[in-house]
C-alpha positions as CSV (number, residue, x, y, z in Angstrom):
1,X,-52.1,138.4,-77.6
2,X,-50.6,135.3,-79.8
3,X,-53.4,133.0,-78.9
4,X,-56.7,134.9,-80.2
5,X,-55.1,135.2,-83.3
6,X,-54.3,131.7,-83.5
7,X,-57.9,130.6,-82.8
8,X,-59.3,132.9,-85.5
9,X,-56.7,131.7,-88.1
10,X,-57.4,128.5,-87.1
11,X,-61.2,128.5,-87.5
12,X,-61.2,131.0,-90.8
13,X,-58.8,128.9,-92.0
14,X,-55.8,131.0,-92.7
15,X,-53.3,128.3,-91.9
16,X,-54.3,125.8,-94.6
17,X,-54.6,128.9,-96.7
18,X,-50.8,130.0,-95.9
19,X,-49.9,126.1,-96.5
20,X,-51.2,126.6,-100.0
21,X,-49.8,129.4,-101.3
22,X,-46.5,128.2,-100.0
23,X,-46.8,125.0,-101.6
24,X,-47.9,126.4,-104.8
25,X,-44.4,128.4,-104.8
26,X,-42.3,125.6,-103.7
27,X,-44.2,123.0,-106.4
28,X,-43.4,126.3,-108.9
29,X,-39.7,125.9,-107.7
30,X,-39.4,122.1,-108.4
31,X,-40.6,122.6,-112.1
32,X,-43.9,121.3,-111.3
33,X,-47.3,122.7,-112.1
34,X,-48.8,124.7,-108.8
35,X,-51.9,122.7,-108.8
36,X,-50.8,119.0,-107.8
37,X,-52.9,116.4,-109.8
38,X,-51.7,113.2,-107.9
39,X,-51.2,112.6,-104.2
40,X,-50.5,110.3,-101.4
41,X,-52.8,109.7,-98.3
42,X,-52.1,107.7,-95.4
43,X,-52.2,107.8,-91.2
44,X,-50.3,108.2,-88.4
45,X,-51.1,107.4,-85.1
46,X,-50.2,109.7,-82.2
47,X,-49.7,109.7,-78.2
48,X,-51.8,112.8,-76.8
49,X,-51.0,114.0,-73.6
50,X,-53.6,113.7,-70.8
51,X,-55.7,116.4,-71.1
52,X,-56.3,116.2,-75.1
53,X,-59.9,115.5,-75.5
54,X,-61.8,113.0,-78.2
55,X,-59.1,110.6,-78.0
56,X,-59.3,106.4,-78.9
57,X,-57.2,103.6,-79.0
58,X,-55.8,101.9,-82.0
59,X,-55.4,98.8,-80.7
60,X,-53.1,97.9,-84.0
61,X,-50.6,100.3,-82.9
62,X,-51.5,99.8,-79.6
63,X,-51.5,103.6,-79.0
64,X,-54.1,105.6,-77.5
65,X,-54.6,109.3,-79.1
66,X,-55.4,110.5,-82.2
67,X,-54.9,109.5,-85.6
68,X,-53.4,112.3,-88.6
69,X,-54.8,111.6,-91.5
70,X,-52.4,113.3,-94.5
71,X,-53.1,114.0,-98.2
72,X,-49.5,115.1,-99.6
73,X,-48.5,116.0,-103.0
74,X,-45.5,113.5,-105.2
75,X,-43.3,116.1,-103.2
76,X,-44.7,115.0,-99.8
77,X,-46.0,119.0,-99.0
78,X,-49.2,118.6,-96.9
79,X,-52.7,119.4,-99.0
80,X,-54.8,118.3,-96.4
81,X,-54.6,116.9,-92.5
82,X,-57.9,115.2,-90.7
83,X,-57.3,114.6,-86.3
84,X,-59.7,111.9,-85.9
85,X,-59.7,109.8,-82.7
86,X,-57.2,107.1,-82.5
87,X,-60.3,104.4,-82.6
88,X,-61.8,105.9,-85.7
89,X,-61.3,103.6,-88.9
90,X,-59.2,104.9,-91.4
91,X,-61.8,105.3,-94.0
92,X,-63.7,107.1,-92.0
93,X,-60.8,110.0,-91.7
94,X,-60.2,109.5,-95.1
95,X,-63.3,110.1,-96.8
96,X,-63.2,113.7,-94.2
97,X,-59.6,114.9,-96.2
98,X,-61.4,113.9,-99.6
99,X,-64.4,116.2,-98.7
100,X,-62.1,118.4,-97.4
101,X,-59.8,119.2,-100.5
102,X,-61.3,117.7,-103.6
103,X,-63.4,120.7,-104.5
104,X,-60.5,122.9,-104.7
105,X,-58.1,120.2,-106.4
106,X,-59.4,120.4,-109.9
107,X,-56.4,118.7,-111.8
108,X,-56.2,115.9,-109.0
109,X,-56.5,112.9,-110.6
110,X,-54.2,109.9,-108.6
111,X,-54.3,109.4,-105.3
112,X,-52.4,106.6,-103.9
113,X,-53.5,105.4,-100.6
114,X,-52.5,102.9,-97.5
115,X,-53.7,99.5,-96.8
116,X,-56.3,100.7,-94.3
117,X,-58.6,102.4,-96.8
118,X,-59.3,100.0,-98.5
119,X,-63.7,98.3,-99.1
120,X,-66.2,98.9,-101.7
121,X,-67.9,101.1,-99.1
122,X,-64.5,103.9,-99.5
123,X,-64.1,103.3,-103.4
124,X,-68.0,104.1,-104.0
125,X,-67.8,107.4,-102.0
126,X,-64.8,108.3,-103.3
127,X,-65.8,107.9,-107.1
128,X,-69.1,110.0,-105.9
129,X,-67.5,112.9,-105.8
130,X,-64.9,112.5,-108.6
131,X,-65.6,109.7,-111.0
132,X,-62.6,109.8,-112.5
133,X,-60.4,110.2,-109.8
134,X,-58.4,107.0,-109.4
135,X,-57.5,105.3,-106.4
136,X,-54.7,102.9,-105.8
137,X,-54.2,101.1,-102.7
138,X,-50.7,100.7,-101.9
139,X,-50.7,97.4,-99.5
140,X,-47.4,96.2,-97.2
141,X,-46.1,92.5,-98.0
142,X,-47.7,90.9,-95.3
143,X,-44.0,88.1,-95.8
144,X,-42.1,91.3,-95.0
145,X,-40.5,91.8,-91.6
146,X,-39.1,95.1,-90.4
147,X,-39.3,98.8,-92.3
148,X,-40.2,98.3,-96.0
149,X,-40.3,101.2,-98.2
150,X,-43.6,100.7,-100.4
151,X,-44.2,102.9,-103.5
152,X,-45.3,106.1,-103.7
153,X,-46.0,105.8,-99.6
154,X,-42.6,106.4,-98.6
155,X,-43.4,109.9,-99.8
156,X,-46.1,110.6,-96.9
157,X,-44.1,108.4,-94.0
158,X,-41.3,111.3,-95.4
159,X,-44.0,113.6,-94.5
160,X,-44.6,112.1,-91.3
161,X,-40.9,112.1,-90.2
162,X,-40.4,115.6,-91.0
163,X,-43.5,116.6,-88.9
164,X,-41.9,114.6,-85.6
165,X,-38.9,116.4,-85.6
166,X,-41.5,119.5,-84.4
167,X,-41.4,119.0,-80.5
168,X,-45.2,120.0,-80.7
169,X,-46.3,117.7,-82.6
170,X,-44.8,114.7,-80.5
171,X,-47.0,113.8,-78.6
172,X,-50.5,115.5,-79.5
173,X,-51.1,118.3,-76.7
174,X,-54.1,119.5,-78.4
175,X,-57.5,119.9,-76.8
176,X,-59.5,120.8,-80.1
177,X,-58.8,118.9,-82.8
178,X,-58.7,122.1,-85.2
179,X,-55.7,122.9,-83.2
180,X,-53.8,119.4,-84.1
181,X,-54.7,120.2,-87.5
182,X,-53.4,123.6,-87.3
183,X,-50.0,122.8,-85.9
184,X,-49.7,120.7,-88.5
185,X,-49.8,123.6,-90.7
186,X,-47.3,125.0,-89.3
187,X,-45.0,122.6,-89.0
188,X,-45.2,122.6,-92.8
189,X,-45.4,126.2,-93.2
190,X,-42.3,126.6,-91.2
191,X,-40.7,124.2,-93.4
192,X,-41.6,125.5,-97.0
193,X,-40.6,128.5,-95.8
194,X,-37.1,127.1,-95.2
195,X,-36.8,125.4,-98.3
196,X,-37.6,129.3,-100.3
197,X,-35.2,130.7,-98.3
């Protein structure tokens, strides 16, 4: 019974949908506007169990599954998630959340972003779609040893703590990788929902 609606919510969408509207009432909440015009993206690298499909290894983490790639709002609320295969580069998963959100973002303007999406080839296909969209690549002190927090990304590895404390989510048992993304949703839904309480 659960599961058919899952899929269909899943593929129609509903999930990122729900994700919104919550967001827009938690943003409303904080005495911020509902439509975020900055953000954070970054990725995580995940274990997936053995029979998740469309996996890779990132041999810099050495971990071999799939990669989340995040866009969070300055309050570290999900406005976008990308599964890509572990192996995948990072720009390539994060040019996918830029096609992904940037048509409905109208007042996003900042987006703040890790080391690994960094090139010409990212910048010019960003500025494509948004010219004036402006991009900041937040880099690690390559002198520093140990956790560092780094401006501005300590708000999406926030993100990424909350969503390990949801046993689902650690490690990836997805098959489809609509599914990972979907969980992810939840994880977040589950938590806004929480925070209205």
């Amino acid at each position: 019974t659960v599961y058919p609606v899952f899929r269909r919510w899943t593929k129609d969408g509903t999930w990122a949908v729900i994700n919104a509207r919550l967001r827009a009432r938690v943003r409303h909440a904080a005495g911020k506007n509902c439509q975020p015009s900055a953000g954070v993206l970054d990725r995580q690298s995940v274990k997936s169990s053995p029979h998740g499909s469309r996996v890779g290894y990132d041999a810099a983490k050495k971990i071999k599954g799939r990669q989340r790639h995040l866009l969070v709002d300055t309050l570290g609320m999900v406005l976008a998630v990308k599964a890509t295969p572990a192996s995948r580069p990072e720009r390539v998963g994060g040019l996918a959340v830029r096609a992904t959100v940037l048509c409905w973002l109208r007042w996003f303007k900042k987006r703040w972003v890790g080391g690994g999406y960094t090139g010409e080839d990212f910048a010019k296909k960003a500025r494509e779609h948004r010219p004036a969209l402006g991009v900041e690549v937040v880099k690690r002190n390559e002198v520093a040893t140990g956790f560092v927090v780094l401006p501005q990304r300590w708000i999406v590895e926030r993100t990424f703590g909350w969503l390990m404390q949801n046993r689902r989510l650690v490690p990836d048992h997805e098959t489809p990788e609509a599914s990972a993304e979907a969980f992810v949703y939840l994880a977040m839904i589950r938590l806004m929902l929480n925070r209205l309480a």
